[in-house]
C-alpha atoms as an extended CHARMM CRD file, in Angstrom:
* protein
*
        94  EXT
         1         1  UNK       CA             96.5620000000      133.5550000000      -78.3740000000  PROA      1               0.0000000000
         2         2  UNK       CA             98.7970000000      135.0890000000      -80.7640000000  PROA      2               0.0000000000
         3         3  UNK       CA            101.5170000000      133.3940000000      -80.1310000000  PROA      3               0.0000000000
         4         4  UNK       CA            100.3920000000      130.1940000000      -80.0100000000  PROA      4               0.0000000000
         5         5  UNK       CA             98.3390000000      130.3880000000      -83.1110000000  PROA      5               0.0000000000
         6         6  UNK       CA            102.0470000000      131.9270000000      -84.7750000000  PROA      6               0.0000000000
         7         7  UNK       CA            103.5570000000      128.8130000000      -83.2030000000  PROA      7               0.0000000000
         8         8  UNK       CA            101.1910000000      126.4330000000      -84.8410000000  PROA      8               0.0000000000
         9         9  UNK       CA            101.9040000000      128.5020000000      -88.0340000000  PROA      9               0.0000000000
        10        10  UNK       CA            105.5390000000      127.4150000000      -87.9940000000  PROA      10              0.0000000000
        11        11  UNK       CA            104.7140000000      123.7250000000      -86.6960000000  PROA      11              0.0000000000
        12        12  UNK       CA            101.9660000000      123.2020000000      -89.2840000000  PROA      12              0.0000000000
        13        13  UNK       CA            103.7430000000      124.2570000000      -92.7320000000  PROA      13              0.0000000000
        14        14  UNK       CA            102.7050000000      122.5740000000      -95.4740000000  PROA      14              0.0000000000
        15        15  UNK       CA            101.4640000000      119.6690000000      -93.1680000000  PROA      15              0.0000000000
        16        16  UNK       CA             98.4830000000      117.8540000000      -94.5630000000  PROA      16              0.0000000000
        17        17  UNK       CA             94.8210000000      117.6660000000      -92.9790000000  PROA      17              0.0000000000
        18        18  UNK       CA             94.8240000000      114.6070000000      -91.2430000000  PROA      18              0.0000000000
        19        19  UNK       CA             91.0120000000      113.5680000000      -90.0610000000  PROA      19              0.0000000000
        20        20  UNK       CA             90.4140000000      114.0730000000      -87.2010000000  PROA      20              0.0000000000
        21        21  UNK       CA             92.2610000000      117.2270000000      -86.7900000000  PROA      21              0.0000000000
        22        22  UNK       CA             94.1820000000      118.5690000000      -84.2330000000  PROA      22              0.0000000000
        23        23  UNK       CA             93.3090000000      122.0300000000      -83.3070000000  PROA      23              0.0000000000
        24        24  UNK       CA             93.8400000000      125.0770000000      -83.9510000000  PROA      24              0.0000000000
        25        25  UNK       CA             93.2690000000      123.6930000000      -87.6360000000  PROA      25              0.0000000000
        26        26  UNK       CA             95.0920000000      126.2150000000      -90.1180000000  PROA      26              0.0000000000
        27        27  UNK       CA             93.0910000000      126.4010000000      -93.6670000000  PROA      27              0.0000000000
        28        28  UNK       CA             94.9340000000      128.4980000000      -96.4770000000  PROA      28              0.0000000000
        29        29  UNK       CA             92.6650000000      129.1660000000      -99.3370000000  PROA      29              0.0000000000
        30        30  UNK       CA             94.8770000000      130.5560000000     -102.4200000000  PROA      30              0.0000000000
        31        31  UNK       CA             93.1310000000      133.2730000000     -104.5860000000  PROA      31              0.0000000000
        32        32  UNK       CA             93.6140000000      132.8590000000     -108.3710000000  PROA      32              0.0000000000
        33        33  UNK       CA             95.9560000000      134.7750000000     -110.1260000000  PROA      33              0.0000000000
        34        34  UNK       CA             96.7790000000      136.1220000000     -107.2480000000  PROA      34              0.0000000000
        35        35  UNK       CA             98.9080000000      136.5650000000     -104.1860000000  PROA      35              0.0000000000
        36        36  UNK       CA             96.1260000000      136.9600000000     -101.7820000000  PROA      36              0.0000000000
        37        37  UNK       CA             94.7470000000      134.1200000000     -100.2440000000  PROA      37              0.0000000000
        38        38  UNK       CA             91.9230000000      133.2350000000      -97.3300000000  PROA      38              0.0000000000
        39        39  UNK       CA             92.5190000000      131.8790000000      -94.4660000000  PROA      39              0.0000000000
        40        40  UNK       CA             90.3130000000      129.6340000000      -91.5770000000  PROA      40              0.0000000000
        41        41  UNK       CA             91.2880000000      128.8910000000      -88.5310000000  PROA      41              0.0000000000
        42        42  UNK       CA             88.8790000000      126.3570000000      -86.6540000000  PROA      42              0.0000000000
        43        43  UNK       CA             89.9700000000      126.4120000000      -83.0680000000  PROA      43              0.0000000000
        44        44  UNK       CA             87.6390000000      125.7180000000      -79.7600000000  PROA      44              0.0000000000
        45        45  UNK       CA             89.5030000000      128.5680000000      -78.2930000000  PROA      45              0.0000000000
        46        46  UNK       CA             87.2090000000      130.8900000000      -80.4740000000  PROA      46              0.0000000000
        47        47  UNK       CA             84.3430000000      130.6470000000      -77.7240000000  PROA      47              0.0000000000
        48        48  UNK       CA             86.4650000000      132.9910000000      -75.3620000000  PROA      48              0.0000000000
        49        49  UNK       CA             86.7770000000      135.3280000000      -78.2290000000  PROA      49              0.0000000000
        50        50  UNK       CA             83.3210000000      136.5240000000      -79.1750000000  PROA      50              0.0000000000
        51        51  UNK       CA             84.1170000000      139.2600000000      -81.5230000000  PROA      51              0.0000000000
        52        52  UNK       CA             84.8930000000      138.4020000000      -85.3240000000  PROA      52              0.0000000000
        53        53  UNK       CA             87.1460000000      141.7330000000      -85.6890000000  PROA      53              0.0000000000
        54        54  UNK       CA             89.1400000000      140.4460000000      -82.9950000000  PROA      54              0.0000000000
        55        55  UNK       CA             89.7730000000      137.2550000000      -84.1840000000  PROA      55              0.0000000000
        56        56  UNK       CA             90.6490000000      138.2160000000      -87.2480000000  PROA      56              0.0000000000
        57        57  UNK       CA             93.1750000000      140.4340000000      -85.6380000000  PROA      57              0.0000000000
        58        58  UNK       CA             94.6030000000      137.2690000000      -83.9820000000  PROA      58              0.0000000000
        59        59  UNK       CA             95.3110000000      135.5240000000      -87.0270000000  PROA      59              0.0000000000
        60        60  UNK       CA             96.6660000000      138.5440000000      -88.9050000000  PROA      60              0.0000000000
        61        61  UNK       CA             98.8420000000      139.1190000000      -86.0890000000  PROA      61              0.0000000000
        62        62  UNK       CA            100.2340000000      135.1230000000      -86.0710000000  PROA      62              0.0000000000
        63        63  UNK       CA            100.8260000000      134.9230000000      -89.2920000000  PROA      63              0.0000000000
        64        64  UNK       CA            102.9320000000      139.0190000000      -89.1100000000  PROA      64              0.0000000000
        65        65  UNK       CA            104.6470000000      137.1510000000      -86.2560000000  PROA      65              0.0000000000
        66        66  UNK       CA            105.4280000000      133.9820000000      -88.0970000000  PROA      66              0.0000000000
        67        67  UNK       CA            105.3770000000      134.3950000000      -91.8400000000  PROA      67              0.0000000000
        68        68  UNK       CA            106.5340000000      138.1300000000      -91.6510000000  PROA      68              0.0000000000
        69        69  UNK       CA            104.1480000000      141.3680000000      -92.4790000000  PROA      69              0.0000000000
        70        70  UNK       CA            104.0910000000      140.5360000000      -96.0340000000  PROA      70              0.0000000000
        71        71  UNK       CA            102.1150000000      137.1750000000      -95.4650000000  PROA      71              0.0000000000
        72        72  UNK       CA             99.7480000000      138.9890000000      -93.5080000000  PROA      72              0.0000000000
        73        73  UNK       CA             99.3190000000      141.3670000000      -96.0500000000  PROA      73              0.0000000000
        74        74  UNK       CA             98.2590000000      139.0020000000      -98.6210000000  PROA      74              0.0000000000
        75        75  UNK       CA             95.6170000000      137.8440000000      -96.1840000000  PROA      75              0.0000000000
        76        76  UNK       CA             92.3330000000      138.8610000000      -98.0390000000  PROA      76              0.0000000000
        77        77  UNK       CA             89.8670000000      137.1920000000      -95.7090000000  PROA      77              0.0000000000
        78        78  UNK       CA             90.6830000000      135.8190000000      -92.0040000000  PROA      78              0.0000000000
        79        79  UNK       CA             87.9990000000      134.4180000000      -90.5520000000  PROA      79              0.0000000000
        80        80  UNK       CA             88.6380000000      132.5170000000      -86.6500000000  PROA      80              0.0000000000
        81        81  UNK       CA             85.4140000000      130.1270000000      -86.3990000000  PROA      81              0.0000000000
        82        82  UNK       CA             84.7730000000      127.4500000000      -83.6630000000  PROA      82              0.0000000000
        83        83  UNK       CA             84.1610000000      123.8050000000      -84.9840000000  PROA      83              0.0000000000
        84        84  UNK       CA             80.6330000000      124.3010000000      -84.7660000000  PROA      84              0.0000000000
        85        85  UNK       CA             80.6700000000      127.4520000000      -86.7790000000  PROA      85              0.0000000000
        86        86  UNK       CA             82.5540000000      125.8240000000      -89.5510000000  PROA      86              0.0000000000
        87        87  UNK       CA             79.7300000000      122.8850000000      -89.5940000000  PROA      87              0.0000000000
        88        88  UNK       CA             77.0980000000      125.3470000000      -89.8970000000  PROA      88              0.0000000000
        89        89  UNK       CA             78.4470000000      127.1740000000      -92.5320000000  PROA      89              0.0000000000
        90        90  UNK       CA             79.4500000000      124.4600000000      -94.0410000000  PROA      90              0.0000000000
        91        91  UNK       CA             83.0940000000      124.4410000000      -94.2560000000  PROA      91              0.0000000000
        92        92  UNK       CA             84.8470000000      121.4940000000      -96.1660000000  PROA      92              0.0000000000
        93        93  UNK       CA             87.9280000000      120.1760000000      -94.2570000000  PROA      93              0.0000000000
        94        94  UNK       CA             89.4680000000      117.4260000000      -96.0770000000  PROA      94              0.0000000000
C-alpha cells in the first residue's frame, strides 16, 4: 500500500479536488506559521487496514518515499479514514 499511496503522491501534486473524487483522495492541511501540516487520506482500501497506527504509518511512509524524509517529518497529524469515516466525522472535501 505504500507504494501506491507514494505513487499517487507524485501523480496528484498540486492537482485540484475534482467532485467526485478519485481515490485514494490526498488532503494536505497546512498549519499556520508553520511547516507542519495534516494530512487525510480517504481511500476504500482503509477497510483491510483496521488499525489507525498502522495507517498512519502508511502514509508517513508514502510521503518518506515520495516527498523525501523531511516531508514526512513535517507531518503533524496523518490520519488514513475510509469514505464513510470521513462522512461521519464530518470531513469537508471540496
Amino acid at each position: 500500500m505504500v507504494q501506491i499511496l507514494a505513487r499517487e503522491l507524485d501523480r496528484n501534486e498540486d492537482r485540484p479536488v475534482k467532485l467526485p473524487y478519485e481515490e485514494p483522495l490526498i488532503l494536505e492541511d497546512p498549519v499556520p506559521r508553520s511547516q507542519l501540516m495534516h494530512v487525510y487520506v480517504l481511500w476504500k482500501r482503509w477497510e483491510n487496514v483496521k488499525d489507525e497506527l498502522e495507517r498512519s504509518s502508511i502514509i508517513l511512509d508514502a510521503y518518506a518515499q515520495s516527498r523525501g524524509e523531511q516531508a514526512a517529518r513535517n507531518i503533524s497529524v496523518a490520519l488514513g479514514l475510509t469514505p464513510t469515516q470521513a462522512e461521519s466525522m464530518d470531513l469537508k472535501i471540496s
